[in-house]
N, C-alpha and C positions, 0 to 999 in steps of 0.2 A: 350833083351826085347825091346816092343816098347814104343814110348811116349805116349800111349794110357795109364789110369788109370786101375786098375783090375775093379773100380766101373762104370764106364759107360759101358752103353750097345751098343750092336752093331745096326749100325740102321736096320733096315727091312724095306721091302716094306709095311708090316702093318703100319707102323708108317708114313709113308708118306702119305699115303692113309687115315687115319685119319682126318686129317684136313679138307681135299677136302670133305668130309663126312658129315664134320660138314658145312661147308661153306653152301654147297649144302643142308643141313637140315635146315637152318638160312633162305636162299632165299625163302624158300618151305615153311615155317611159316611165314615170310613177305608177300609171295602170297597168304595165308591163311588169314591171318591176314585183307591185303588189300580187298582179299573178303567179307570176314565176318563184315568190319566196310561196304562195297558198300551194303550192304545185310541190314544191320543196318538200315543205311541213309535211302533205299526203304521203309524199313518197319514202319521207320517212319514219313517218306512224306506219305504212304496211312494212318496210322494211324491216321494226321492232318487232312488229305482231308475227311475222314472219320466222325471225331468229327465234323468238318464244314458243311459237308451235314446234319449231326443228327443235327446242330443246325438251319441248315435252315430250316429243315422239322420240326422242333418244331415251330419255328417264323412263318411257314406258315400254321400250322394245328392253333396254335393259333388264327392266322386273319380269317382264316375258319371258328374255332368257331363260336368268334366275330361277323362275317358277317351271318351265317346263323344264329345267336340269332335277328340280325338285322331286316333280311330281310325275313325272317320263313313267318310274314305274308304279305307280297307284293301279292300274286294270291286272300287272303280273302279281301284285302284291293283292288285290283282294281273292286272284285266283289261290296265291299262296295259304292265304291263310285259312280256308279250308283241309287245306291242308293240316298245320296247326293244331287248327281245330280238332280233327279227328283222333289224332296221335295222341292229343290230351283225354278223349273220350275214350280211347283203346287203353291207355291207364288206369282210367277210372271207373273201369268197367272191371277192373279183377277185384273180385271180394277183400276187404282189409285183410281174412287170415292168409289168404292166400298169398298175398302180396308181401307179407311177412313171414309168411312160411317157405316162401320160395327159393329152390336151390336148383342147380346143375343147368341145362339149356334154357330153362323155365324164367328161372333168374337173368338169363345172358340174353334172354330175347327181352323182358320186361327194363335192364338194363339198357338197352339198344334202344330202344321208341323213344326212353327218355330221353336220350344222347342225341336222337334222331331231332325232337323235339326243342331240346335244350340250340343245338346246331342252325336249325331252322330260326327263332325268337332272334337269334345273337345275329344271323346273316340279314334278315329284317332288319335289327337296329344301327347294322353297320350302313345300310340305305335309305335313316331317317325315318325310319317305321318304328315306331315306339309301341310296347305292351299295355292299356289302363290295367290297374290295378284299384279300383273303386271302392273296396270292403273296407267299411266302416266310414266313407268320407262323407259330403254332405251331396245330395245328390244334386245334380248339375244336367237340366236338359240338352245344355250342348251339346255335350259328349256320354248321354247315357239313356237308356231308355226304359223306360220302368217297366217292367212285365206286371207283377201283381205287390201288392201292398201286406206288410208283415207287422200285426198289432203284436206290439212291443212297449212297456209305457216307462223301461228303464231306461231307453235311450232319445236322445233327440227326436222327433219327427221328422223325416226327412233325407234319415243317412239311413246309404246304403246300405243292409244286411246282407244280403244274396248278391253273388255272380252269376247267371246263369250261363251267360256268355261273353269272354272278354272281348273290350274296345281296344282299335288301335287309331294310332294319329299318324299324318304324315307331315313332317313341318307344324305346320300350325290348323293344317285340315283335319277335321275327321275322318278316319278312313272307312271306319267301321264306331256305331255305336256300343258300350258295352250294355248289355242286356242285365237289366238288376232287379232286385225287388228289395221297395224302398218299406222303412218302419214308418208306424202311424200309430198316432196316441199316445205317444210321449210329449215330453216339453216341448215346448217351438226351441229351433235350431237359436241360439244365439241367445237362451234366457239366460237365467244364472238358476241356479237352485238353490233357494234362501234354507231348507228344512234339514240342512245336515247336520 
């Protein structure tokens, strides 16, 4: 007899072959594996970038809104304010004495433009249309457009003297420039004046 027991078995080449089997099934589910998490990761970076565009697109539909509640009427508002305009010109077209001298329908009609006028400015600002009022400030290309230049050397360089035609805003737009005529040959805006 040999030192072999009767209970073990003989080996075979199936039995070697086993292992390598598994080994090699084990690598083949780690490369599956490592797949399917790279697969993961993608799908959850576009998913991110995805919820990040829907929220941009909501924050910018929002200001959309917003803005055209805003500015809906900016085309009836610059038709408007010819308007305005002229009413302010039909006032200041009647000679100072006459405007102080005036009484009976003369008075009641020059009363009226104003009210007309006054009615008009106040129905604008109840729709975010605001009046510039520029005279004397420092002039500002933003919101202002300088028709001609007024040598003046007592005030700053730079601020408004003249209105010739007022600006209006809308929100934070310009709707209309106002039309001005800026001083020139004064101090620069923001010296001091040492000679008082």
């Amino acid at each position: 007899m040999t030192d072999k027991t009767w209970n073990e078995k003989p080996s075979t080449e199936a039995d070697t072959a086993a292992p390598a089997a598994n080994e090699k099934s084990e690598a083949e589910i780690l490369a599956v594996i490592e797949a399917l998490n790279a697969e993961n990761a993608s799908l959850k970076d576009k998913a991110l970038r995805t919820m990040a565009d829907m929220e941009n697109l909501r924050r910018r539909t929002e200001k959309e809104v917003v803005d055209a509640r805003s500015y809906a009427v900016t085309n009836c508002a610059r038709d408007m304010l010819s308007v305005a305009d002229n009413a302010r010109r039909g006032i200041e077209s009647i000679p100072a004495d006459a405007l102080a001298s005036a009484t009976g329908p003369f008075k009641t009609l020059i009363d009226g433009v104003e009210l007309i006028e006054r009615d008009l400015l106040k129905t604008l600002e109840r729709h975010g249309i605001k009046k510039l009022e520029p005279q004397g400030e420092r002039f500002d290309p933003n919101v202002h457009q300088a028709m001609f230049e007024v040598e003046d050397g007592t005030v700053p360089s730079g601020t408004v003297m003249q209105v010739v035609q007022a600006g209006f805003v809308i929100g934070e737009r310009v709707l209309r420039p106002a039309l001005v005529g800026v001083s020139k040959g004064g101090p620069k805006s923001g010296s001091v004046n040492t000679t008082a």
